[in-house]
C-alpha positions in Angstrom: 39.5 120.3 -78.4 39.6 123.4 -80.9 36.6 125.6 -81.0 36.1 127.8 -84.2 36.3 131.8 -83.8 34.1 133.6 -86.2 34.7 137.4 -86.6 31.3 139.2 -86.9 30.6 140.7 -90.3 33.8 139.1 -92.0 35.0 136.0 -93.8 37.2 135.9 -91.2 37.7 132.3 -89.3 40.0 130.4 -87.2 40.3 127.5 -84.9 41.3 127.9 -80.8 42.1 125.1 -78.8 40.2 125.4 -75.0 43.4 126.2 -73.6 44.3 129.3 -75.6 43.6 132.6 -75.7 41.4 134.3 -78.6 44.3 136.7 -79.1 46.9 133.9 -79.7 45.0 131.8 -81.3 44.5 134.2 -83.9 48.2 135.0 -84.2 48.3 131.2 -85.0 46.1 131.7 -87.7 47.7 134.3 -89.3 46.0 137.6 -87.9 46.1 140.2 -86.1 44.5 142.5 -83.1 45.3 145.2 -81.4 47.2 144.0 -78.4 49.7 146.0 -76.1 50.7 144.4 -73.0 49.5 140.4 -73.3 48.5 140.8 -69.5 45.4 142.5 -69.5 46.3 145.7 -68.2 46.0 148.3 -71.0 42.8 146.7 -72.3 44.2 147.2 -76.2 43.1 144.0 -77.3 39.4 144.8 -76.1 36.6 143.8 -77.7 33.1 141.8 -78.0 31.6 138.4 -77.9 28.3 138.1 -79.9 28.0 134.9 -79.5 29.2 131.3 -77.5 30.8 131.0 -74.0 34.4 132.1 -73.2 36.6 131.9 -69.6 37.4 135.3 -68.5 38.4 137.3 -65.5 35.9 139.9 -66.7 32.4 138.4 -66.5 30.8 141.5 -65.7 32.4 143.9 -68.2 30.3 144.6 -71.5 33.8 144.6 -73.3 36.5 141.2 -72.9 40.3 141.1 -73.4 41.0 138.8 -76.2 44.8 138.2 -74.4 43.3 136.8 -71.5 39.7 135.3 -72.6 40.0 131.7 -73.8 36.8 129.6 -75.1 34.5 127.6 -73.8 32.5 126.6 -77.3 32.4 128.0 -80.9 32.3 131.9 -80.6 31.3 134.7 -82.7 33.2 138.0 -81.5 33.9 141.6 -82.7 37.3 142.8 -82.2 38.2 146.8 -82.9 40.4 145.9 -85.7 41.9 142.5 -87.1 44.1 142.2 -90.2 46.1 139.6 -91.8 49.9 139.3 -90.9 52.5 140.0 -92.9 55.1 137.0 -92.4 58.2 139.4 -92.8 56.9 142.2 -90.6 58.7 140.5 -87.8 62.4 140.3 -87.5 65.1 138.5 -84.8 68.6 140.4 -84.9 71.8 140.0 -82.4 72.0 143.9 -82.1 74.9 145.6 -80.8 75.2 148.0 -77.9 76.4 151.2 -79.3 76.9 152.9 -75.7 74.4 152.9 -72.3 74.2 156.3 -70.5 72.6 157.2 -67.7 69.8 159.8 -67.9 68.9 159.5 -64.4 68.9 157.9 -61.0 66.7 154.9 -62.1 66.9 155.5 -66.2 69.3 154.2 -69.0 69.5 155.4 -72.4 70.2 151.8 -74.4 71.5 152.5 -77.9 71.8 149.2 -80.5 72.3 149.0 -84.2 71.2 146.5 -86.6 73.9 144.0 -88.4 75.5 146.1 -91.4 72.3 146.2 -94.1 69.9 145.6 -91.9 67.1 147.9 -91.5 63.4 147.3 -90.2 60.1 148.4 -91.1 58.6 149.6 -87.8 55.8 152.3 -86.7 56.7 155.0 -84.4 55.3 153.6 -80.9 56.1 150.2 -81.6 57.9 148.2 -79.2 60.9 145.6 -79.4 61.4 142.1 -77.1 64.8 141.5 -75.5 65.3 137.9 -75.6 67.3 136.5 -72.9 69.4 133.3 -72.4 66.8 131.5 -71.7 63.9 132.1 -74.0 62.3 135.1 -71.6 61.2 138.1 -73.1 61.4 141.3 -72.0 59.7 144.2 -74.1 61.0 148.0 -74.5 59.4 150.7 -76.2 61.8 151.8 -79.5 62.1 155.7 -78.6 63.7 156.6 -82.3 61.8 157.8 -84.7 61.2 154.9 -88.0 63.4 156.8 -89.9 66.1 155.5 -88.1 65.6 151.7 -88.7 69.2 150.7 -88.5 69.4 151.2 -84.8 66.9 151.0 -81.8 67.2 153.7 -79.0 65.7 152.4 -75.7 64.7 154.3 -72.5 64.8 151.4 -69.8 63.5 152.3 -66.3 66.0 150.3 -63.7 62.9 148.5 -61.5 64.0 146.7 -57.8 63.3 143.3 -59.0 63.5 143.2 -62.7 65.3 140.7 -64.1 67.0 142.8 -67.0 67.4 145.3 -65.0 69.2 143.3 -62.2 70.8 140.3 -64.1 71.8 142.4 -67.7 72.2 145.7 -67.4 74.9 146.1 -64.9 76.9 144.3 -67.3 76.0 145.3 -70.8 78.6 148.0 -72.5 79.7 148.9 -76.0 80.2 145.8 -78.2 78.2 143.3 -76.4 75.4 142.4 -78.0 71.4 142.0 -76.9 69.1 139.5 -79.3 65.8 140.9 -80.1 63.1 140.5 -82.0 60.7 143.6 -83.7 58.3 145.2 -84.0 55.5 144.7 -81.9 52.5 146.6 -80.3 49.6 148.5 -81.1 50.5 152.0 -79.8 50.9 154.0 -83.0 49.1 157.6 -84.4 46.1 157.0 -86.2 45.9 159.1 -89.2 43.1 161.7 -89.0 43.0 165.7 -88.1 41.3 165.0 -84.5 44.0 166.8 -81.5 45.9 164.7 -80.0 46.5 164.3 -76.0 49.6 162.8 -75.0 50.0 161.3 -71.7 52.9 159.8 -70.4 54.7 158.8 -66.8 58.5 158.2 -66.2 60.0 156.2 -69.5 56.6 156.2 -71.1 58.0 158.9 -72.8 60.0 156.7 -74.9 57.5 155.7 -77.6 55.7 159.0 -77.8 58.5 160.7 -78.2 58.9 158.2 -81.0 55.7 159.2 -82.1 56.1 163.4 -82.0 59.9 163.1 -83.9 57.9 161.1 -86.5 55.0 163.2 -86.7 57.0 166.7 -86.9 59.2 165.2 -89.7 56.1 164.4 -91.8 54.7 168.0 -90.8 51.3 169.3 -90.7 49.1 171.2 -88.4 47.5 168.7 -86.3 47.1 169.9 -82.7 49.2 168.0 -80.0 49.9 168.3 -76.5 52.4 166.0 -74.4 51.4 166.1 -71.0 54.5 164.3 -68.7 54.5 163.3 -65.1 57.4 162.1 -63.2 57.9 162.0 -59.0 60.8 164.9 -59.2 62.3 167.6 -61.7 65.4 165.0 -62.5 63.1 162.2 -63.5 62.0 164.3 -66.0 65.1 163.2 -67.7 64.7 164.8 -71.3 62.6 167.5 -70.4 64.7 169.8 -72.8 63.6 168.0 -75.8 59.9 169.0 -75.2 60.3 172.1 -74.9 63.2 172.7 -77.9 59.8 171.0 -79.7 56.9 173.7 -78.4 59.4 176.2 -79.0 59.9 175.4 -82.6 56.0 173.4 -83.4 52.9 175.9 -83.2 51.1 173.2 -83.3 52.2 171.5 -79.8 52.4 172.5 -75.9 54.2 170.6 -73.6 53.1 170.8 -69.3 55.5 168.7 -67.4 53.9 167.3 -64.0 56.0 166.7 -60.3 54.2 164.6 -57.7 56.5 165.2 -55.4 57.9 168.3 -56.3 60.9 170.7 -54.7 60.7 174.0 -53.1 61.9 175.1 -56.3 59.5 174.0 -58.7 57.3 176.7 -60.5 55.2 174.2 -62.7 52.4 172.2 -62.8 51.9 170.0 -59.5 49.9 166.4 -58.8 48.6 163.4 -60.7 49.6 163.9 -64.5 45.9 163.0 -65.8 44.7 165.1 -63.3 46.5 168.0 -65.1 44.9 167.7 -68.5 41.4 167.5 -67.0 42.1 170.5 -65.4 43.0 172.1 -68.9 40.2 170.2 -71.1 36.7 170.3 -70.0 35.7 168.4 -72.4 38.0 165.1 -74.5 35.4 164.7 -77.2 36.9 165.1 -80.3 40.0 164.2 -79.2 42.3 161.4 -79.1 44.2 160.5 -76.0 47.4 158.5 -76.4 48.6 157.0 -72.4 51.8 155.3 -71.7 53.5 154.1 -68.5 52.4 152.6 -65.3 49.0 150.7 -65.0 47.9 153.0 -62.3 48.0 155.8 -64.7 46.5 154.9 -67.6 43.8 153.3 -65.5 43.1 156.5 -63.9 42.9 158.4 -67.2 41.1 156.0 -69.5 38.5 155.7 -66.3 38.3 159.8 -66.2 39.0 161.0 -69.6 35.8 159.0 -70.3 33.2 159.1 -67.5 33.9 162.8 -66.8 35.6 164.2 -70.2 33.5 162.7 -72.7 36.4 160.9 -74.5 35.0 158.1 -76.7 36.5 154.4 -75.5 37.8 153.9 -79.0 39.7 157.2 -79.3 41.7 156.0 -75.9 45.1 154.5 -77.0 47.5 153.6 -74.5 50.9 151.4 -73.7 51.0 150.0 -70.2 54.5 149.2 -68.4 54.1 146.6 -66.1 56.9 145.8 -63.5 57.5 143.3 -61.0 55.3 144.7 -58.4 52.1 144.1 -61.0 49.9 141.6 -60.4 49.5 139.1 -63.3 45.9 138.4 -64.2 
């Protein structure tokens, strides 16, 4: 049985069969949300439902997630953005491994390029899906900046349990070849003058720094600050970048974060969220852009707006979600 999704204030109409989500079912249809994870952790695909009756884990939030809400009758709902597709926004490439290095204990460097002629459209923030033997997906962050849309630069964290990490990486070198399929994701840099808060923990560095190569190519004098939290010093594992960028952008500060930090360590200590409400009494104004672990960006879109002032809307965020996360 398909049940027909009105979006509030629009033309906009499609159908959804009981069994799908609102999210895909608009994909289907030739649309568009905001959507990050697809497993209701980083809460991108928010939104509202006017009107009708809808299956959800959330039944006591004010806000659903469109990736995990399915319907229950005809429904009226209010997404934070939806747009038409473009049908050649998305493309599927066998890509070739350049070289894999590592960067640190538990982090490879994963450099492809396209076939020769080849280039894609992307936004920096965007991520890619590795598609395996047989049909799985596995999604990476793209940490090159667009203008490089021949190849794709990933920062892949080596998890206990993965199944790339465990059943392709040990055995992927220069010349083999990965097929993937691009771009996806919703974690790009609104245009605006508002400063900019940039969270990130372990390889969720990958698509901000994505983000801050773009952004310093296209100039301007827009406020930023990266704020980066690892365990120890090494898994901070481009840390010299950031700082070659405060030393040559007036316009951005960089504070690295250890939670588990050596003798030797003269910088900022504890939770990396933690650190930027120690250095912003107040978010509002601001725009706060999370990636990496669940627990983190929880903790900071919880924080940033119950004690910072940060509106819902102007928190962006990517979550990484490994084997040891729960699916809802």
């Amino acid at each position: 049985m398909a049940f027909t999704i009105r979006v509030a204030d629009t033309d906009i109409a499609f159908p959804c069969e009981a069994g799908t989500t609102i999210l895909e079912a608009a994909r289907l249809a030739g649309y568009e949300m905001p959507y990050s994870c697809l497993r209701g952790a980083c809460a991108s695909c928010r939104g509202l439902v006017r009107s009708g009756e809808v299956e959800t884990p959330y039944p006591e939030d004010l806000y659903i997630l469109f990736c995990q809400t399915r319907p229950r009758s005809d429904l009226e709902i209010v997404p934070r953005e939806i747009r038409r597709i473009d049908p050649g926004a998305k493309s599927t490439i066998d890509a070739k491994v350049l070289r894999v290095t590592e960067a640190a204990d538990d982090v490879r460097i994963v450099q492809l390029r396209f076939p020769p002629g080849v280039r894609v459209k992307f936004k920096a923030g965007q991520y890619l899906d590795v598609i395996l033997a047989d049909g799985a997906r596995r999604s990476f962050s793209m940490a090159n900046a667009p203008q490089q849309s021949d190849i794709a630069v990933l920062h892949v964290r080596v998890v206990p349990g993965g199944r790339f990490a465990e059943e392709v990486l040990p055995g992927l070198a220069a010349g083999g070849t990965l097929r993937v399929e691009l771009p996806s994701g919703d974690f790009w840099l609104r245009e605006g003058d508002r400063p900019v808060v940039f969270v990130a923990s372990g390889t969720g560095f990958a698509p901000i720094k994505s983000i801050l190569e773009d952004t310093f190519r296209k100039g301007g004098a827009r406020q930023m600050a990266l704020y980066w939290g690892a365990r120890r010093e090494k898994d901070l594992y481009l840390s010299g970048l950031p700082e070659k960028w405060a030393a040559q952008h007036a316009n951005f500060r960089y504070v690295p974060v250890l939670s588990e930090p050596g003798a030797e360590w003269a910088g900022r200590t504890g939770f990396v969220h933690r650190a930027v409400m120690e250095d912003y009494p107040t978010l509002a104004g601001h725009a706060v852009y999370a990636c990496g672990v669940s627990a983190m960006v929880d903790a900071a879109r919880r924080d940033f707006t119950a004690d910072r002032g940060l509106a819902a809307d102007d928190f962006y965020c990517d979550v990484f979600v490994t084997p040891a996360d729960p699916k809802t």
